[in-house]
C-alpha positions as CSV (number, residue, x, y, z in Angstrom):
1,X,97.1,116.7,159.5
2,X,97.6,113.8,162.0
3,X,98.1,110.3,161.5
4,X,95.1,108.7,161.0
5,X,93.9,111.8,158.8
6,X,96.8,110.6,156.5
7,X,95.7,106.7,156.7
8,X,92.1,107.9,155.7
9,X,92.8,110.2,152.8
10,X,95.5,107.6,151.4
11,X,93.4,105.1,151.7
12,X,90.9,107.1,150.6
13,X,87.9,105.2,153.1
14,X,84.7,106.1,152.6
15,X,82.2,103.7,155.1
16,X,82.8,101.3,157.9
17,X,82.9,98.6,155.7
18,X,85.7,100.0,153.2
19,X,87.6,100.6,157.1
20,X,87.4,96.7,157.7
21,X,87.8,95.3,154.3
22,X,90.8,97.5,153.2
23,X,92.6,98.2,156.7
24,X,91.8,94.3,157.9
25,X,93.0,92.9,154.9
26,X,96.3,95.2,154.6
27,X,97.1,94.0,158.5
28,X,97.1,90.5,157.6
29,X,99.3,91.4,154.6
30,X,101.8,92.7,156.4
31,X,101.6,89.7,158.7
32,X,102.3,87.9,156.3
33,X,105.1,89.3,155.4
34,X,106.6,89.4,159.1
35,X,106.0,85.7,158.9
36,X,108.0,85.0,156.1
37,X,111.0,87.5,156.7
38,X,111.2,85.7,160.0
39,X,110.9,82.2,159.1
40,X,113.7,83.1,155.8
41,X,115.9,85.0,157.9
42,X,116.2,81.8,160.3
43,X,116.8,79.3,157.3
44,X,119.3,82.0,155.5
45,X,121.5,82.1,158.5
46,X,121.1,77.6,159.2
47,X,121.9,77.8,155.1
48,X,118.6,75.7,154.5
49,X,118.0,77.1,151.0
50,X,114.8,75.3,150.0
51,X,112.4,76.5,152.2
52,X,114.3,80.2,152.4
53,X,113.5,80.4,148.6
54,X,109.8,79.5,149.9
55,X,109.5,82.5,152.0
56,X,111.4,84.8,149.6
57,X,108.5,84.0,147.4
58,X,105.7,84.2,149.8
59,X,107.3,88.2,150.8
60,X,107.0,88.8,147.2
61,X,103.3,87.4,147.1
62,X,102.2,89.2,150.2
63,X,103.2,92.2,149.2
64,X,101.4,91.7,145.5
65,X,98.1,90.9,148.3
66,X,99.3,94.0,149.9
67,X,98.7,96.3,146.9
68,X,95.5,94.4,145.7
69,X,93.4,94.8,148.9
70,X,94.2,98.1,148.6
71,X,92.4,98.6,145.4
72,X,89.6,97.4,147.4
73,X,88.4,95.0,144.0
74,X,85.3,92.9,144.4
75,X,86.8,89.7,145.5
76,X,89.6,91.5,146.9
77,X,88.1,89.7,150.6
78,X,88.4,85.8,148.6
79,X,91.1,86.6,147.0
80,X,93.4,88.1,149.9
81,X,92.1,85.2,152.5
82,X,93.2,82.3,150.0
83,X,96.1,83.4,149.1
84,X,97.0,83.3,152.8
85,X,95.7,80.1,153.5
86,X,97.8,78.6,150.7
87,X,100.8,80.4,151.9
88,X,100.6,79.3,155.4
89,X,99.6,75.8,154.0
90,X,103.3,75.9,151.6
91,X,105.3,76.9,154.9
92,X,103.7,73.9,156.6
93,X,104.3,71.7,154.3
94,X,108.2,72.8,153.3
95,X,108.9,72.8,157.2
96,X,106.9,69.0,157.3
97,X,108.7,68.1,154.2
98,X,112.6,68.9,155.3
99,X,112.5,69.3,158.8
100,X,109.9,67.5,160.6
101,X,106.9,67.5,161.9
102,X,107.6,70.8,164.2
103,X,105.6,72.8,161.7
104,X,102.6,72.2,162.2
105,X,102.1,75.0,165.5
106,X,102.6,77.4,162.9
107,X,100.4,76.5,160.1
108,X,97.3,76.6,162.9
109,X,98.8,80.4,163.0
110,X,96.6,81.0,160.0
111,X,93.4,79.7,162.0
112,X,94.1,83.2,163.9
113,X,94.1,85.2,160.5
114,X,91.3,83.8,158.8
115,X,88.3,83.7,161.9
116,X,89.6,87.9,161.9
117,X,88.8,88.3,157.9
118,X,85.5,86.1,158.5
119,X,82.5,89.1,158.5
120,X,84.1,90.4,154.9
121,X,83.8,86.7,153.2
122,X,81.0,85.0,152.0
123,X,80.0,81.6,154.4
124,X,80.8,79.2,151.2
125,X,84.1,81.3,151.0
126,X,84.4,80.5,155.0
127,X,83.6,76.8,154.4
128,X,86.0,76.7,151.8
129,X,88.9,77.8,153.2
130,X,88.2,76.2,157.2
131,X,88.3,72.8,155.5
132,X,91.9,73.5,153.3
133,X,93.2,74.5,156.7
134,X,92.0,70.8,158.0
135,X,92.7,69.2,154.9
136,X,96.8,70.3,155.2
137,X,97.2,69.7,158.8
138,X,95.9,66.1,157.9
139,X,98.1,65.5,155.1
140,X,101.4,67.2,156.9
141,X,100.5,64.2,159.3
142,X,100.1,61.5,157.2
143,X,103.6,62.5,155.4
144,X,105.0,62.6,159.1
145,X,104.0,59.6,159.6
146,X,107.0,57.2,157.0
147,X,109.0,60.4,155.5
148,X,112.5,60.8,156.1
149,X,113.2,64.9,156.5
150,X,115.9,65.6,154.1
151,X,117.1,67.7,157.1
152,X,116.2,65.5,159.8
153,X,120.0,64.8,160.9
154,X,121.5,68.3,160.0
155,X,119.0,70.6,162.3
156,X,118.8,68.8,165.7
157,X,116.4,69.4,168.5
158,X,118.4,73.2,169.1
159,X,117.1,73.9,165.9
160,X,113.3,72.7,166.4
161,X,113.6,74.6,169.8
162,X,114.8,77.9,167.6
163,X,112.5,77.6,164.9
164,X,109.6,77.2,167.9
165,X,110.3,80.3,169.4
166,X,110.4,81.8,166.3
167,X,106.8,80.8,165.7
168,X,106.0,81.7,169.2
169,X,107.7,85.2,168.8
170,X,105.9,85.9,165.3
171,X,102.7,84.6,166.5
172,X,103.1,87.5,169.3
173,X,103.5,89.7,167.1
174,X,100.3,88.5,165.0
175,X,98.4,88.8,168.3
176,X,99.5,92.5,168.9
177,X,99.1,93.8,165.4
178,X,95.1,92.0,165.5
179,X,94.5,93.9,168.6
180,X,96.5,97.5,167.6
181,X,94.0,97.6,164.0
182,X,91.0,97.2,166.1
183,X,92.0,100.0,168.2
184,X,93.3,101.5,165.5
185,X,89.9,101.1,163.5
186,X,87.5,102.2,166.5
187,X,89.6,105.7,166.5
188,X,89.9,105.5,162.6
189,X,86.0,105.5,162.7
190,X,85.5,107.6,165.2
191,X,87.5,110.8,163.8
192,X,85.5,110.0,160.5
193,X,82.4,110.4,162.9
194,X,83.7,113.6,164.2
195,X,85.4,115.5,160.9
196,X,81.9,114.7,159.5
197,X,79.8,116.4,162.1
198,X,82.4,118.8,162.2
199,X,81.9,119.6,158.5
200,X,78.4,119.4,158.7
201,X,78.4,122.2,161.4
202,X,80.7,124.6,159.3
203,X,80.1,126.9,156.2
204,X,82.1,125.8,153.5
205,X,83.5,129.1,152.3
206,X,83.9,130.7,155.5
207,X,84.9,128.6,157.9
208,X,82.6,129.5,160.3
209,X,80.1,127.9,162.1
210,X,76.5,127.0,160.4
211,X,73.0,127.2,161.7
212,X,73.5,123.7,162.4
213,X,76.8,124.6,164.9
214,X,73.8,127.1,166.5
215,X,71.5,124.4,166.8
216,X,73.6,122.3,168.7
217,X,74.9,124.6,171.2
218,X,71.1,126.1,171.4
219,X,70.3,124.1,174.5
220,X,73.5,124.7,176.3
221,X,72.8,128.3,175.8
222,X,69.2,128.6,177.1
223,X,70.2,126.7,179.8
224,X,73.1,128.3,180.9
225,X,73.6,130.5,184.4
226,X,72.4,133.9,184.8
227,X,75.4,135.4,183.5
228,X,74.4,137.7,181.1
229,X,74.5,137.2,177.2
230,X,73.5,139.3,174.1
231,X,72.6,138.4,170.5
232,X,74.2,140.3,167.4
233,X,73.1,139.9,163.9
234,X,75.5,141.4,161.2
235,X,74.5,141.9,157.5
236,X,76.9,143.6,155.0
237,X,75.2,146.9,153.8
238,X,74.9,147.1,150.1
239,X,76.2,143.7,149.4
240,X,74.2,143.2,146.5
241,X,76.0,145.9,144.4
242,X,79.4,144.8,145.8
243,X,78.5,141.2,143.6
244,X,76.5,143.2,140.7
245,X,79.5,145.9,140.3
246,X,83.1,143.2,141.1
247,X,81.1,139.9,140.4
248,X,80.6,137.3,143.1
249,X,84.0,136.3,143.4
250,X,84.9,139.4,144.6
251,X,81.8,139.5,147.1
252,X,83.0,136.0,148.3
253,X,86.5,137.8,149.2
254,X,84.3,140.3,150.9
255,X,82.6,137.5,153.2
256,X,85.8,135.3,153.7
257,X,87.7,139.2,155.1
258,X,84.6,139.8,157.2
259,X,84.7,136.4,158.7
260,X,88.8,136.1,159.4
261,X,88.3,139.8,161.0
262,X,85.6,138.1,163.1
263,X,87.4,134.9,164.1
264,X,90.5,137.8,165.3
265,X,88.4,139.9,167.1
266,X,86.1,138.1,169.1
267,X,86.9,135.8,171.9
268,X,87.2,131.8,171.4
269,X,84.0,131.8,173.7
270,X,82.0,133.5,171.9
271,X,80.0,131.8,169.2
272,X,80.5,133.1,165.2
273,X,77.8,132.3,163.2
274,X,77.5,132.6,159.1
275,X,73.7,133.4,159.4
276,X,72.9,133.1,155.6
277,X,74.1,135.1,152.8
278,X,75.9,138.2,154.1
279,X,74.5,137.8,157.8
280,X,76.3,136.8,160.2
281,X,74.9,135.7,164.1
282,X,77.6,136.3,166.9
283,X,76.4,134.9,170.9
284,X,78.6,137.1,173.0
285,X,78.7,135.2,176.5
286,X,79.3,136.5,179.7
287,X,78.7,140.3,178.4
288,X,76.3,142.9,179.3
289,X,74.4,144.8,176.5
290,X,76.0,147.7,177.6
291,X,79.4,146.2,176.8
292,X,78.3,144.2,173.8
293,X,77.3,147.7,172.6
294,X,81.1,149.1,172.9
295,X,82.0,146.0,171.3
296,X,80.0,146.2,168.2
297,X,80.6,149.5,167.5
298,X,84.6,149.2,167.9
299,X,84.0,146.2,165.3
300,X,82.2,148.3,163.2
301,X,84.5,150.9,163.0
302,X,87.2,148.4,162.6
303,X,85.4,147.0,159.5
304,X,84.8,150.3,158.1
305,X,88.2,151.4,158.3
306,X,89.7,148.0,156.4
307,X,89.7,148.5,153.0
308,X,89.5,145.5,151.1
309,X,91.2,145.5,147.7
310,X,89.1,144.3,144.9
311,X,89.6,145.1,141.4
312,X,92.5,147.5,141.5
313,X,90.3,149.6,143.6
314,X,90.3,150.0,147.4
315,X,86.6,149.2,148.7
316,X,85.6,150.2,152.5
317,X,82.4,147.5,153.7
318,X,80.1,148.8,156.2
319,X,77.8,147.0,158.4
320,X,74.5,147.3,159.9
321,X,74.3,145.2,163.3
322,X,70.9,144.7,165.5
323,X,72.1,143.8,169.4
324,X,69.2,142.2,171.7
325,X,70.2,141.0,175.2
326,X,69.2,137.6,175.7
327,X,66.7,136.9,178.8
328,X,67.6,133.9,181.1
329,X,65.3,131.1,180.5
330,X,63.1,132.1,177.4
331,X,63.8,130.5,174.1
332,X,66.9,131.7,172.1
333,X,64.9,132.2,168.7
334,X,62.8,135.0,170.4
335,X,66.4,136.8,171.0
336,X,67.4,136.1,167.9
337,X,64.2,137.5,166.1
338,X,64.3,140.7,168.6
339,X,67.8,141.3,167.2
340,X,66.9,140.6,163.8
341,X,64.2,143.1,163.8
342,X,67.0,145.4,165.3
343,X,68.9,144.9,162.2
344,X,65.8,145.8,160.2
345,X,65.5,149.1,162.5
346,X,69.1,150.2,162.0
347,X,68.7,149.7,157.8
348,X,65.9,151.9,157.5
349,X,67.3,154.8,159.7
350,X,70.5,154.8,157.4
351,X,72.8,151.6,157.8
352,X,76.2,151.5,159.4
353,X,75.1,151.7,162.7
354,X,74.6,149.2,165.6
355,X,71.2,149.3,166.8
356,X,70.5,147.7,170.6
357,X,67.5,148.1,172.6
């Protein structure tokens, strides 16, 4: 299981939308967090205690923020983006209030997190929360304007220049992580695209490939050279006592043996089919009937010399197969119905046999 399997199933994501509501909302989480374990590291070290305890605070909340978009709630999307916008407001403010107007760069850092949540709010919610960002800038300036910073004589300009590159260093980072969970998401998506149509195209208890995995390598097939190519159709003889005698358990084991044999014994271009039931459809490429002939019958030997254990008893399965070669340029179904009909031939003269043309 690779990594973005393990995002998916811990997330547990079902749609597009769960992708960008959960996965957006935990990104600017965590940038949240960067923001203020950068910011409190600089005042711990300058021993500026006020505004440290501030970001202390705001790690705490972003992490609570954290864990509650990831219960994707109803107003998980409000919720998340306000709490946000009041922590970047408080970190604007603090840094306003006892340093100096050199804050307020990094409060308009929150005008890059909140346009990037804006398709999973609501426009009043969008309103709302664009006009608190204007509404503190504003007021930072008009406190600017006749406040004394309690710090104003103890930080200097080496300390404004520090705390800007800070800002400019965490704002960096904000950039990079916005533009790693869109990648991120457009592969995230994209492997959900592809495990599903990969699911859809295999049988669930086999592991093989479906009638719908035949139907979508059906054109390539017809359309392929002039190498030669041959149709096989396996069915299970007596199956139906197998399940009426052991139960059905015991005839799934039967199919699941049959199909890990297959998957051993026939090349990786070939094309192993669970037909329906106890059938099985295999596309032998690039082989001559003659061959494909020496090849069935080897596999039904092999088969019949297997026992599978079932019950305390040892049980040998036999097969029936029907071989037709498949004729360049005419449609694959007629191949597959000539070989079916095979199959039909080799039951009635006595089963466990391959039957060819």
């Amino acid at each position: 299981m690779d990594f973005f399997h393990l995002i998916i199933k811990h997330l547990g994501l079902n749609d597009d939308f769960e992708i960008d509501m959960i996965f957006g909302l935990s990104m600017q989480c965590i940038f949240g967090m960067i923001l203020a374990f950068g910011f409190g590291l600089v005042y711990l070290i300058t021993k500026i205690y006020e505004p440290f305890y501030l970001m202390t605070a705001i790690l705490f909340t972003s992490s609570g923020l954290l864990i509650y978009s990831r219960k994707n709630g109803r107003f998980a999307p409000e919720i998340v983006c306000t709490g946000i916008n009041i922590q970047c407001a408080l970190v604007h403010l603090c840094i306003t209030y006892y340093i100096g107007n050199c804050g307020t760069v990094f409060f308009l850092l929150s005008a890059l997190l909140i346009p990037h949540l804006y398709p999973l709010l609501k426009p009043r919610s969008m309103f709302a929360l664009g006009f608190m960002q204007l509404l503190v800038i504003n007021l930072a300036f008009w406190i600017s304007l006749d406040h004394t910073p309690i710090y104003a004589d103890y930080v200097g300009n080496a300390f404004r220049f520090l705390l800007c590159n800070v800002g400019l260093i965490i704002c960096m980072l904000e950039l990079y992580l916005n533009l790693f969970s869109v990648k991120m998401l457009e592969a995230m998506k994209q492997r959900i695209v592809d495990n599903a149509s990969k699911k859809a195209c295999l049988d669930a208890l086999t592991g093989l490939g479906n009638r719908h995995m035949l139907w979508r390598h059906k054109n390539n097939v017809e359309t392929e050279t002039e190498a030669p190519l041959c149709i096989a159709i396996i069915d299970i003889d007596f199956f139906k006592q197998i399940n009426d005698s052991y139960g059905h358990a015991a005839g799934d084991k039967v199919l699941v043996l049959l199909a890990e044999s297959m998957k051993k014994f026939f090349r990786k271009s070939d094309l192993v089919i669970r037909w329906g039931g106890e059938e099985f459809l295999i596309i032998l490429r690039y082989t001559e009937l003659i061959n494909a002939r020496m090849l069935m019958e080897r596999f039904r030997v092999k088969v019949q010399e297997s026992p599978v254990s079932v019950a305390n008893d040892q049980m040998h399965v036999q097969i029936t197969v029907g071989l037709a070669e498949h004729r360049f340029g005419t449609p694959l179904d007629d191949s597959i119905e000539r070989a079916d009909q095979l199959l039909y031939r080799g039951k009635a003269e006595g089963r466990n046999r391959v039957m060819s043309e």
